[in-house]
C-alpha positions in Angstrom: -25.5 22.3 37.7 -21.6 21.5 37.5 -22.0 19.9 40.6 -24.5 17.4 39.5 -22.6 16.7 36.6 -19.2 16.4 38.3 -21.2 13.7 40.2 -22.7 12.1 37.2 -19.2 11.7 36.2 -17.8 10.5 39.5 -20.7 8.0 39.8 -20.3 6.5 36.3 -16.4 6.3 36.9 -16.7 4.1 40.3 -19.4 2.5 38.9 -17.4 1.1 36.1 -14.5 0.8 38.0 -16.3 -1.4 40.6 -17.8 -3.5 37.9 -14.7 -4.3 36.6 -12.7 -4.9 40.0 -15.3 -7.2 41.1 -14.9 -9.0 37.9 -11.3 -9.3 38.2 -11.5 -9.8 41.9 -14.1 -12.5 41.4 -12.5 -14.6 38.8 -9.2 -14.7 41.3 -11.6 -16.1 44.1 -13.0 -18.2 41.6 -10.2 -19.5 40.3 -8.5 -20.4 43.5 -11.7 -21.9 45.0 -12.1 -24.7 41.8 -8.3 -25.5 41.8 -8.0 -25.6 46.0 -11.8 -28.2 45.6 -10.5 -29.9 43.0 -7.2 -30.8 44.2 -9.1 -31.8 47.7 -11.3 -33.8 45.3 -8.8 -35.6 43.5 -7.1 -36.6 47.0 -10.5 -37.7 48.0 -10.9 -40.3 44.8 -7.4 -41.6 45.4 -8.0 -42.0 48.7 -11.7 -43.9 47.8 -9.5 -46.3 45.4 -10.2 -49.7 45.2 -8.2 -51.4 47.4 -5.6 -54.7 46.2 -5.9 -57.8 47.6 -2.9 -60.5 47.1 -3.7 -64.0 47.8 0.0 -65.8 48.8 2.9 -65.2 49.9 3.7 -62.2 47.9 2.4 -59.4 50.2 5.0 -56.3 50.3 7.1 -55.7 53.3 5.3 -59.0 54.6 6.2 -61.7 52.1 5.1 -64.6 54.3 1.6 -64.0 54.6 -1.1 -63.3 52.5 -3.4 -59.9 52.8 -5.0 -56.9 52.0 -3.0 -53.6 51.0 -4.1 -50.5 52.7 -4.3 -47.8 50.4 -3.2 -46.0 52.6 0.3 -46.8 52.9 0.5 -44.8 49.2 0.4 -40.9 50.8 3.3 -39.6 52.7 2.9 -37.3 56.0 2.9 -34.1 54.1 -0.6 -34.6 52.6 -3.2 -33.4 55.6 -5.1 -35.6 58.0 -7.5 -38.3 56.8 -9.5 -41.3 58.2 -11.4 -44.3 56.7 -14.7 -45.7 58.3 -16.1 -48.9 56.3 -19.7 -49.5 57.3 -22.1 -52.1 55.9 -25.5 -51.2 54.1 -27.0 -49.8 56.8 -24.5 -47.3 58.2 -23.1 -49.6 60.8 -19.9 -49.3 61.3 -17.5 -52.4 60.4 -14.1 -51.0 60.6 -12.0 -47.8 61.5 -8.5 -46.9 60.0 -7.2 -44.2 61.3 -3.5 -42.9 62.4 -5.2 -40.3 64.9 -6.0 -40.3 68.4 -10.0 -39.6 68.5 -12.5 -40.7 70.6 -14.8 -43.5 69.7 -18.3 -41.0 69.6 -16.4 -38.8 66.9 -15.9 -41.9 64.6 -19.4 -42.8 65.0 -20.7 -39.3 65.1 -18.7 -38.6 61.6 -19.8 -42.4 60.4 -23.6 -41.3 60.9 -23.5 -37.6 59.8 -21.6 -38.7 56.5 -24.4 -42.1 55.9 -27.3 -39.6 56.2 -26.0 -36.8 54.2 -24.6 -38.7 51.4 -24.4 -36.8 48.2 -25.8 -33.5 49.6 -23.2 -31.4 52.3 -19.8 -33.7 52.3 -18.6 -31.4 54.7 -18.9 -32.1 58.5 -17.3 -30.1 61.6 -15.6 -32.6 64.2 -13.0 -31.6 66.8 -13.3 -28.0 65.4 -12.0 -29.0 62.3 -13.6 -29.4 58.8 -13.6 -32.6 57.0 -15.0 -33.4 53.7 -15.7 -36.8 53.1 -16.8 -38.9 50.4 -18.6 -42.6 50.6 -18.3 -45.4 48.2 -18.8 -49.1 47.7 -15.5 -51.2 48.7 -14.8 -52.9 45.4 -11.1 -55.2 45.6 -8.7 -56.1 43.1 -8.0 -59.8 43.7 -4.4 -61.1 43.0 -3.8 -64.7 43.5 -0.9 -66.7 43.5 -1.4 -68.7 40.4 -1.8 -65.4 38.4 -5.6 -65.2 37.8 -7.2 -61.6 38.7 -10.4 -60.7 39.5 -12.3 -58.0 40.7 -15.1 -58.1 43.7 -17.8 -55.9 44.9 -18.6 -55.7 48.3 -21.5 -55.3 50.4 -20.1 -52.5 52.4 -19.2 -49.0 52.1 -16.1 -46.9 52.8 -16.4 -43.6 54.0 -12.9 -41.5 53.6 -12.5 -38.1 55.9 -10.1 -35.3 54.7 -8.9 -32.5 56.6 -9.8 -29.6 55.0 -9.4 -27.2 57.5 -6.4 -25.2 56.0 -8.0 -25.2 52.5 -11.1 -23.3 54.2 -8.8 -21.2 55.8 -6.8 -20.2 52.8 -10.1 -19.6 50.9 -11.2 -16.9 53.9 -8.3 -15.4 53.9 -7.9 -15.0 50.4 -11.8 -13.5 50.6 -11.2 -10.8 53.3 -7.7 -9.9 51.7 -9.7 -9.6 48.3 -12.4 -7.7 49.8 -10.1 -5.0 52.0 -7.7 -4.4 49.1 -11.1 -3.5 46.9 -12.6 -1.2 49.3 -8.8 0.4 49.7 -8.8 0.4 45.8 -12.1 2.1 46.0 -11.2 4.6 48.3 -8.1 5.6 46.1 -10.3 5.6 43.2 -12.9 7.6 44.7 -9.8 10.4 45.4 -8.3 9.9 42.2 -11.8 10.4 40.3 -12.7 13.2 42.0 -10.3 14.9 41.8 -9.9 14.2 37.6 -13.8 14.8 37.6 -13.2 18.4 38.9 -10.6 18.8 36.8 -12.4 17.9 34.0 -15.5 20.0 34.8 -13.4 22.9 35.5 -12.9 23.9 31.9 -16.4 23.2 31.2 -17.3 25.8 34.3 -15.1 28.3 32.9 -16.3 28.1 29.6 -19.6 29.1 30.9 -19.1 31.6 33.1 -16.9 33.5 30.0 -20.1 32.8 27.8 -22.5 34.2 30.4 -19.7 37.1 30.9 -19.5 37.3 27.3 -23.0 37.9 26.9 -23.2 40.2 29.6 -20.6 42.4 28.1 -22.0 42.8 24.7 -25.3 43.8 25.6 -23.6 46.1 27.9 -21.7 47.5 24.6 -24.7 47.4 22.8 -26.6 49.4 25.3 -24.8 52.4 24.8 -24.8 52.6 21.0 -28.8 51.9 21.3 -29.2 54.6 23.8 -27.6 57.0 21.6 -29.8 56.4 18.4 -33.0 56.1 20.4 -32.1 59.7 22.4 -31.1 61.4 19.2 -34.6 59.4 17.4 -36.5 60.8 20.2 -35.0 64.7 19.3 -36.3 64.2 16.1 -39.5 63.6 16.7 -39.2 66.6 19.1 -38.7 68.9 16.1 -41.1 67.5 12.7 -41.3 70.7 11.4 -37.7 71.5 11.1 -36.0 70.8 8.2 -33.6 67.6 7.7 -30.1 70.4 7.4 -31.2 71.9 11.1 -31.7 68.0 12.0 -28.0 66.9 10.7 -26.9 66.9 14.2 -28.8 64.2 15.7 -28.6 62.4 13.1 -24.7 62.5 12.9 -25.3 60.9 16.2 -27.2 58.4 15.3 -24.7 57.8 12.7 -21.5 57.6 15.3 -24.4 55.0 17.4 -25.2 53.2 14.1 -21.1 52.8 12.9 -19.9 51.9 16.3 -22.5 49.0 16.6 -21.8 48.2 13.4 -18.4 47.7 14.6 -19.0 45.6 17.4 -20.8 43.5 15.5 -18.0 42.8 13.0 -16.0 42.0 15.5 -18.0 39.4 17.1 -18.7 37.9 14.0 -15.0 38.2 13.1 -14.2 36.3 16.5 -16.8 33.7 15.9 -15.7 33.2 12.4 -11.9 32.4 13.6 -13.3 30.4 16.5 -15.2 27.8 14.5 -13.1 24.8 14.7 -14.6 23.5 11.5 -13.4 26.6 9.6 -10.1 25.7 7.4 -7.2 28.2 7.5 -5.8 28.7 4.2 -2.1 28.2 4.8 0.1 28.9 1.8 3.7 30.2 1.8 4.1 34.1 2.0 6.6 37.3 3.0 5.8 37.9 6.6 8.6 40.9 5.9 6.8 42.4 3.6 3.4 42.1 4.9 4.8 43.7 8.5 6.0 47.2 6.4 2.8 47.0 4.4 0.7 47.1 7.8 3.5 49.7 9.0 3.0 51.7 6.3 -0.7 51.8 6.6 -0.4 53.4 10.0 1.7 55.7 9.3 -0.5 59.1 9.2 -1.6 58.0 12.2 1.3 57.5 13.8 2.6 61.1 12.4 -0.9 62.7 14.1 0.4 61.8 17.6 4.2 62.8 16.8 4.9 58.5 17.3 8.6 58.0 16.5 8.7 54.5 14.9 11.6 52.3 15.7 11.5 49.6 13.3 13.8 46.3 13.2 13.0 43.7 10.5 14.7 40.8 9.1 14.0 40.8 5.3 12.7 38.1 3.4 11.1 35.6 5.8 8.8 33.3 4.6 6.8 31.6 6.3 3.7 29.0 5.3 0.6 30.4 7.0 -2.9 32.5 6.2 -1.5 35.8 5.6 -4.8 37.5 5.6 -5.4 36.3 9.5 -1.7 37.5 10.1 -1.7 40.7 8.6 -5.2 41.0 10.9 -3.3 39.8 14.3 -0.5 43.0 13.5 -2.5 45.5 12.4 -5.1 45.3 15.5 -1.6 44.8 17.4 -0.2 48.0 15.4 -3.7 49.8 16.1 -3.8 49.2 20.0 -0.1 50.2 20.6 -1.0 53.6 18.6 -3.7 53.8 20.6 -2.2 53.7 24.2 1.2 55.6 23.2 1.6 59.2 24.8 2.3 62.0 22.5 5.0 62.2 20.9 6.3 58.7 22.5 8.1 55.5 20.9 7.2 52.1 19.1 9.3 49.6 18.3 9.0 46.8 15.9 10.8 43.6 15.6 10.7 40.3 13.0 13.6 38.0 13.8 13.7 34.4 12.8 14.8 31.8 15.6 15.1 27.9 14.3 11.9 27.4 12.8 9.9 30.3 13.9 9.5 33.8 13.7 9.3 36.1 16.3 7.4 39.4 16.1 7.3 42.3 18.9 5.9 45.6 19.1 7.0 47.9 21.9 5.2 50.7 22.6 5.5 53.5 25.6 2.6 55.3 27.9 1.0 54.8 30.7 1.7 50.6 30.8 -0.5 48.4 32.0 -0.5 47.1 36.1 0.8 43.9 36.7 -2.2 41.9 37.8 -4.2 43.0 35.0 -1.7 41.4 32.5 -3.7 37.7 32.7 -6.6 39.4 31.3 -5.4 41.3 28.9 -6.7 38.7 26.3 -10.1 38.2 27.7 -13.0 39.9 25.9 -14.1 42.7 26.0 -11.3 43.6 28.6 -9.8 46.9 29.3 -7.2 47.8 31.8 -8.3 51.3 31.8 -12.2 51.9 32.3 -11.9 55.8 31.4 -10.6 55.2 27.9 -13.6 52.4 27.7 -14.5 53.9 24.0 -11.2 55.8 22.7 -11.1 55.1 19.4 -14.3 52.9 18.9 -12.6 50.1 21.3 -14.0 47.4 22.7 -11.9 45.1 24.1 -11.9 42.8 21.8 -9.1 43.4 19.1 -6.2 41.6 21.8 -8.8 38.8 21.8 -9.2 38.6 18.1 -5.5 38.5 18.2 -5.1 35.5 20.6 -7.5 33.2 18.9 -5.9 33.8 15.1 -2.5 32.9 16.7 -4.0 29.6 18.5 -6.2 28.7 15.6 -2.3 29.1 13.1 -0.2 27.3 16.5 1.4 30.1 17.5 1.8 31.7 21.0 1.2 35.6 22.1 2.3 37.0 25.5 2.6 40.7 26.8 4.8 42.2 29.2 4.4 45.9 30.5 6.0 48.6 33.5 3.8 51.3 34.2 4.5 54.5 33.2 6.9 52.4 30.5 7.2 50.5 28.1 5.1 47.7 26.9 5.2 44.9 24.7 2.9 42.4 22.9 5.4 39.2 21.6 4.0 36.5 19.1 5.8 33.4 18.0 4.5 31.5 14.6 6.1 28.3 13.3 6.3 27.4 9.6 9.6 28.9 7.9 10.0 27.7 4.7 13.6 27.3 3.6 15.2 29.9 1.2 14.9 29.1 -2.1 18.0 27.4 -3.4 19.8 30.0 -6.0 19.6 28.5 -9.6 22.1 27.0 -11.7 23.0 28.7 -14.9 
């Protein structure tokens, strides 16, 4: 299923990408083919000029005889190769002006190729070159000595060749460099995608597996509780004839089955509730001090049951803008769990210290520690390091989690460190120290 969509994603990535580099890649061809046709146009036309004639002795360069100026004496040797053919109406040819050394069958060849195809390919191969041509009707500008000017259309046509054989090659190259940098471009997109599509998916995979893991677990947890009530049902209806005081033992166990469901339950619904996103967290300034010996002093019977020497250390008067409810939650199932795992008669420490703007809670505790590669999971639900002491105290693995998503949901940060058979210790930052309060003026 992730696999399909990891490819949906792939697919719809290159596919836009590829759209939009042939667009871009397109328009550059595009571009460069107009301008590189229209500048081979425009020398075309000026070479297809009408040509000046200059009746007297006023000729340039040959000032005692009249003439005809070639247009061709206007380009200079940079500009590439070109030829004029003049033919009359029918194609034949009249005249040839041409600076290069060609055979006589290549004029006419070119002559005739160019008369029949007028107007539809004005592009011919000679020599194994290309030549675009163009044909029009030799009109003169008449110039004569006593100043009067006059123009004159001809019955004959002019045919003018161009070279255009770099142009061609330019536009290939320009092609084939276009279309191996975008199959390179593809290729490194193609990497690139992938490996941000897995990426991308990989939370998504996760996710899922922790819900189908999540589910899993509960109705694992639920089993037993279930079992329980429907054993201790089924003894009941062994025995209709007793009375309900001989009965109060099965149903104190379906009591213990009923209350610890009942707790699982809360729980879930507890981490569901702080996992909502659309839930608002009532942040208001409060005495994070205060509400740390409150939660201490709530566990203190507890603590005096297992012979737990208490080792507290906490700065006084901290406030801090945040929900106190949620926090007061996080410590005391923090409080709960390192009571729960101490040895008899062993240590916790407590800590509240403010650093910049945060505080920093820790609570140390020692026993039995937890190993070193189960630290990761220490958060996940319905985790527990030690299988044996699955249901110690009504746990479920959950409290730690409960505790992890209150400080994400309030932007703080939770990490635990532990030595077996030592000490360990459960450390949560939270931002949002308030400033004292400046004393007043009397």
């Amino acid at each position: 299923m992730f696999r399909k969509l990891r490819n949906k994603f792939l697919m719809l990535n290159m596919s836009m990408t590829s759209l939009v580099m042939i667009a871009a890649f397109a328009t550059v061809y595009f571009i460069t083919y107009n301008s590189i046709h229209s500048e081979i146009q425009n020398k075309l036309n000026a070479r297809s000029e009408m040509q000046l004639e200059i009746k007297g002795n006023d000729l340039p360069d040959h000032p005692e005889k009249e003439g005809t100026m070639s247009h061709a004496q206007y380009f200079s040797s940079d500009d590439p190769p070109s030829f004029h053919i003049e033919v009359d109406g029918n194609g034949k040819i009249l005249n040839i002006n041409s600076f290069m050394d060609l055979p006589d069958e290549v004029y006419e060849k070119a002559a005739e190729t160019a008369w029949k195809n007028k107007g539809k390919n004005p592009t011919i191969t000679l020599g194994g070159k290309q030549w675009q041509y163009a044909v029009t009707q030799v009109t003169k500008h008449v110039m004569e000595g006593n100043g009067q000017e006059y123009t004159v259309v001809e019955d004959k046509y002019q045919i003018v060749f161009l070279d255009v054989t770099a142009s061609r090659q330019t536009l290939f190259r320009l092609l084939t460099t276009l279309i191996f940098v975008g199959f390179m471009m593809l290729f490194v997109i193609f990497i690139i995608s992938l490996y941000f599509a897995n990426r991308a998916i990989k939370p998504i995979a996760e996710a899922w597996e922790k819900q189908k893991q999540f589910v899993a677990d509960a109705s694992h947890e639920l089993k037993t509780p279930l079992s329980i009530i429907n054993a201790n049902y089924d003894a009941l209806l062994a025995n209709q004839e007793e009375t309900i005081k001989s009965q109060l033992k099965w149903l104190g166990y379906i009591r213990i089955g009923t209350d610890r469901m009942t707790k699982l339950v809360n729980d879930l619904l507890s981490l569901a509730k702080i996992e909502d996103i659309h839930s608002e967290t009532g942040k208001m300034p409060f005495n994070i001090s205060t509400a740390i010996h409150d939660v201490m002093l709530s566990m203190e019977a507890v603590m005096m049951e297992k012979g737990i020497h208490l080792s507290p250390s906490i700065e006084p008067d901290i406030i801090v803008k945040s929900d106190s409810e949620k926090v007061k939650q996080a410590v005391t199932i923090l409080f709960d769990n390192a009571i729960k795992y101490t040895n008899e008669k062993g240590q916790i420490g407590v800590s509240l210290i403010k650093s910049k703007r945060q505080v920093i809670f820790s609570i140390r505790n020692s026993g039995k520690g937890i190993a070193k590669q189960d630290l990761p999971k220490v958060f996940d639900r319905f985790y527990r390091a030690d299988p044996s002491r699955a249901h110690e105290g009504g746990g479920y693995g959950l409290g730690l989690s409960i505790v992890k998503t209150i400080l994400d949901r309030l932007g703080g940060e939770i990490h635990a460190t532990s030595e077996e058979d030592g000490f360990t210790t459960f450390t949560f930052t939270l931002g949002g120290i308030e400033p004292p309060n400046p004393p007043r003026k009397s």
